[in-house]
C-alpha positions as CSV (number, residue, x, y, z in Angstrom):
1,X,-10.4,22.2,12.3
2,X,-11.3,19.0,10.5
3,X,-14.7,17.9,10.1
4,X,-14.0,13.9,10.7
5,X,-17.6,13.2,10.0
6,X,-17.2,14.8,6.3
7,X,-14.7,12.0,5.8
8,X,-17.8,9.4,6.0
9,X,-18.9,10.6,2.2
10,X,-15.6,9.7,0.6
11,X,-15.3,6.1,3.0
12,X,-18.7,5.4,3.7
13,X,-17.8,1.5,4.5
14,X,-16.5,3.1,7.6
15,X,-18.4,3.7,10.4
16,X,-18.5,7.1,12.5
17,X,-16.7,5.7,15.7
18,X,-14.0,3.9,13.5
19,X,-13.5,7.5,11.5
20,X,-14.0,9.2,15.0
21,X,-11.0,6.4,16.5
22,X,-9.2,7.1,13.4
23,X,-9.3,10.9,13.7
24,X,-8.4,11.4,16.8
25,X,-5.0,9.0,16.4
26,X,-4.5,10.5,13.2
27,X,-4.6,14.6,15.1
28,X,-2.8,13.0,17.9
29,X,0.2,11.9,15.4
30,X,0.1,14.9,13.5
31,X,-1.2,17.9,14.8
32,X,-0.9,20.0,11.8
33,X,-3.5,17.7,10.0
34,X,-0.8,17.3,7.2
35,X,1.5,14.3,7.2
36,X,4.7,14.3,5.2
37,X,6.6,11.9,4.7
38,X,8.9,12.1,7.8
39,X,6.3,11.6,9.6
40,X,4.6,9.0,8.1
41,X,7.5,6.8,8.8
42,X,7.6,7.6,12.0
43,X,4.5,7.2,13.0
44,X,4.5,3.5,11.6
45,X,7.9,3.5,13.4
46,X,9.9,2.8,10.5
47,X,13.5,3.9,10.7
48,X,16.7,1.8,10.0
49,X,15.2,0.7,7.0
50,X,17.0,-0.7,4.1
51,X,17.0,1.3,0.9
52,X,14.3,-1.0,-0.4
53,X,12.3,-0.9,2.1
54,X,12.3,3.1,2.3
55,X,12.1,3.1,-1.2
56,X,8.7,0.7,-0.6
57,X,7.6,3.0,2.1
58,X,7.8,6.3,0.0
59,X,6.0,4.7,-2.9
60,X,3.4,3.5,-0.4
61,X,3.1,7.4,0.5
62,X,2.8,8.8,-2.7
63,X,0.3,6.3,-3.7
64,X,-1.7,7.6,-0.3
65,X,-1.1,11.0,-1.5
66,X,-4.1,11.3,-3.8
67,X,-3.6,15.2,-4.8
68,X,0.3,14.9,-4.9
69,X,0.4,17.8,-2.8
70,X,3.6,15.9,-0.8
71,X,1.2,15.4,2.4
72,X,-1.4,12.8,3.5
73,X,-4.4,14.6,4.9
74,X,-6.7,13.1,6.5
75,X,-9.2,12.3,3.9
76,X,-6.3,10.8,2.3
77,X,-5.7,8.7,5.1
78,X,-9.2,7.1,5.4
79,X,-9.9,6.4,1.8
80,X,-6.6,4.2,2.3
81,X,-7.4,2.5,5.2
82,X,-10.8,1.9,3.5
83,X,-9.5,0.9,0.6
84,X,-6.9,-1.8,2.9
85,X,-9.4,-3.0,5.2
86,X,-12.7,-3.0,3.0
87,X,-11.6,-2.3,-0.9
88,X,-12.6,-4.8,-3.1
89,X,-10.8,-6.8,-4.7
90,X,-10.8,-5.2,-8.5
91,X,-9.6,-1.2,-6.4
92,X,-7.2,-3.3,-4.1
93,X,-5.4,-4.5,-8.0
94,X,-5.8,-1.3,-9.4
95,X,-4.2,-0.1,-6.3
96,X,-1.2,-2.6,-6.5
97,X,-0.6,-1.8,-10.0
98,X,0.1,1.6,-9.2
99,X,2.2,0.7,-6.0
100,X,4.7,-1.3,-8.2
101,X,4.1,0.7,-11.2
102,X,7.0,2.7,-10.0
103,X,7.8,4.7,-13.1
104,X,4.4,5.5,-13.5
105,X,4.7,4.5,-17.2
106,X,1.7,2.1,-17.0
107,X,3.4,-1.0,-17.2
108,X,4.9,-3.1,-14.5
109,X,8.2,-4.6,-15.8
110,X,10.4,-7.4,-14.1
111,X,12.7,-4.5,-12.5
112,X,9.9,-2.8,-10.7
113,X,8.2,-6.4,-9.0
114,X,11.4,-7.2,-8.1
115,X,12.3,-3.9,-6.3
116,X,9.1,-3.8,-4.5
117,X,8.7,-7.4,-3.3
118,X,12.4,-7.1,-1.6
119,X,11.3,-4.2,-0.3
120,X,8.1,-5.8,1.0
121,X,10.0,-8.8,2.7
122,X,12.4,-6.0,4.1
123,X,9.4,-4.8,6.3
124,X,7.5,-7.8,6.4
125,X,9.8,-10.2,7.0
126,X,8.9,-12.8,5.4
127,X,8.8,-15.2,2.1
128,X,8.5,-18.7,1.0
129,X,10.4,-18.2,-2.1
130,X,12.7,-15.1,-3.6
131,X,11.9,-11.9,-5.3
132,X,13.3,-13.3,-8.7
133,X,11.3,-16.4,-8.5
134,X,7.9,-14.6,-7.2
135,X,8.5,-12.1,-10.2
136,X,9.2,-14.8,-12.9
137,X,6.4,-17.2,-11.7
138,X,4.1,-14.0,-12.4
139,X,5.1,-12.8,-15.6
140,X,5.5,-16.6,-16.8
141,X,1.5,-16.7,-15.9
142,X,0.0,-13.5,-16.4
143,X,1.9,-11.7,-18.9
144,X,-0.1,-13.0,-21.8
145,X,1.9,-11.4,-25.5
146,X,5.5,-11.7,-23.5
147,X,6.3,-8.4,-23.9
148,X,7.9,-9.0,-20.5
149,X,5.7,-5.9,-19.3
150,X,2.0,-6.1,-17.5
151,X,-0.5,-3.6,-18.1
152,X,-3.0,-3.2,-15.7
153,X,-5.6,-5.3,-18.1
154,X,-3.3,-8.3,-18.0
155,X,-2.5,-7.7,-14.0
156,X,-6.2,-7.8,-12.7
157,X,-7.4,-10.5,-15.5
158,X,-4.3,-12.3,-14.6
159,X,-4.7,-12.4,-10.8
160,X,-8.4,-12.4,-10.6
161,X,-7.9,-15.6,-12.7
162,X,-5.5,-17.4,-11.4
163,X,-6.8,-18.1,-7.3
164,X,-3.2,-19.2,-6.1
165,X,-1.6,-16.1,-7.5
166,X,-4.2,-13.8,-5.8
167,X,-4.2,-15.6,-2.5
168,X,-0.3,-15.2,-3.0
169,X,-0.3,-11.5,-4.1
170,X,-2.6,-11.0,-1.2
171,X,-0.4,-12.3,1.4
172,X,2.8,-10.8,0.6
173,X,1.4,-7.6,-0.6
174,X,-1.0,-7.3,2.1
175,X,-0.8,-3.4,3.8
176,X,-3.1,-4.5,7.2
177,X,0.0,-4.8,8.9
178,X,0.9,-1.1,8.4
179,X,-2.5,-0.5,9.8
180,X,-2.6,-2.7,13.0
181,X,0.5,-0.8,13.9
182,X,-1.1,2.5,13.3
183,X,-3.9,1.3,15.0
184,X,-2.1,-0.1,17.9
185,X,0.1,3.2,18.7
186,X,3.7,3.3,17.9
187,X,6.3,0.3,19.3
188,X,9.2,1.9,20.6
189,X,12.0,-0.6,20.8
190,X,14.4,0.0,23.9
């Protein structure tokens, strides 16, 4: 069986009872101590989704899944939920970048922030303005040669830089909700 407490030297920002809370909803969701992707989804109670949104949910997944072995261990699980609740800002952009870096070429284009903020709103809900708009008022600011690509250099200078954008990025990218369901046990709609 696990050792929760070994998770504490990867995610030391978390304390032993959180890991310990963590742990035990984590084993209670997933017996095998291996979560694929099936089950990720349904323990954040995710089904009926739109083809963006699943498409947003597995990239969230295989971002999680550190060692690409095609399950979230445990370990997995709490460096995530550190890096959500307590990552600072610089590893929360990195992290970004390689949520909408969807390719994995590098580069964020226009095609890839579109796909993923539709997908966002599809789970969140929720938007003051479209995925085109969002995805051409970041490129027109950050994307310094026009190459109409962003590296991750020009997406964390760019963000860190700019404090609308980030406060922006941050609300609409922002994973805590994941958590708080995860953390509140499953809703089962009737």
């Amino acid at each position: 069986m696990f050792d929760a407490m070994g998770a504490a030297g990867s995610a030391d920002d978390i304390n032993a009872m959180e890991i310990h809370h963590w742990y035990t909803k984590f084993m209670k969701e997933c017996p095998s101590g291996q979560l694929c992707l099936h089950e990720f989804k349904h323990v954040l109670d995710l089904h009926g989704l739109t083809p963006e949104a699943n498409n947003y949910v597995e990239q969230v997944f295989h971002t999680f899944d550190m060692n690409k072995d095609g399950f979230i261990d445990f370990l997995e699980f709490i460096a995530a939920i550190n890096l959500v609740i307590r990552g600072k800002i610089d590893q929360k952009l990195k992290w970004y970048f390689k949520l909408y870096d969807a390719d994995g070429n590098g580069c964020i284009d226009k095609k890839e922030l579109i796909s993923i903020f539709t997908a966002i709103q599809a789970i969140n809900g929720h938007s003051d303005m479209s995925a085109e708009d969002f995805t051409n008022m970041v490129f027109q600011k950050i994307d310094v040669n026009n190459d109409g690509e962003l590296t991750l250099e020009e997406f964390i200078n760019g963000v860190e830089g700019d404090e609308g954008l980030m406060e922006l990025i941050t609300k609409n990218f922002d994973l805590s909700n994941v958590l708080k369901v995860i953390q509140n046990g499953r809703r089962h709609s009737v």
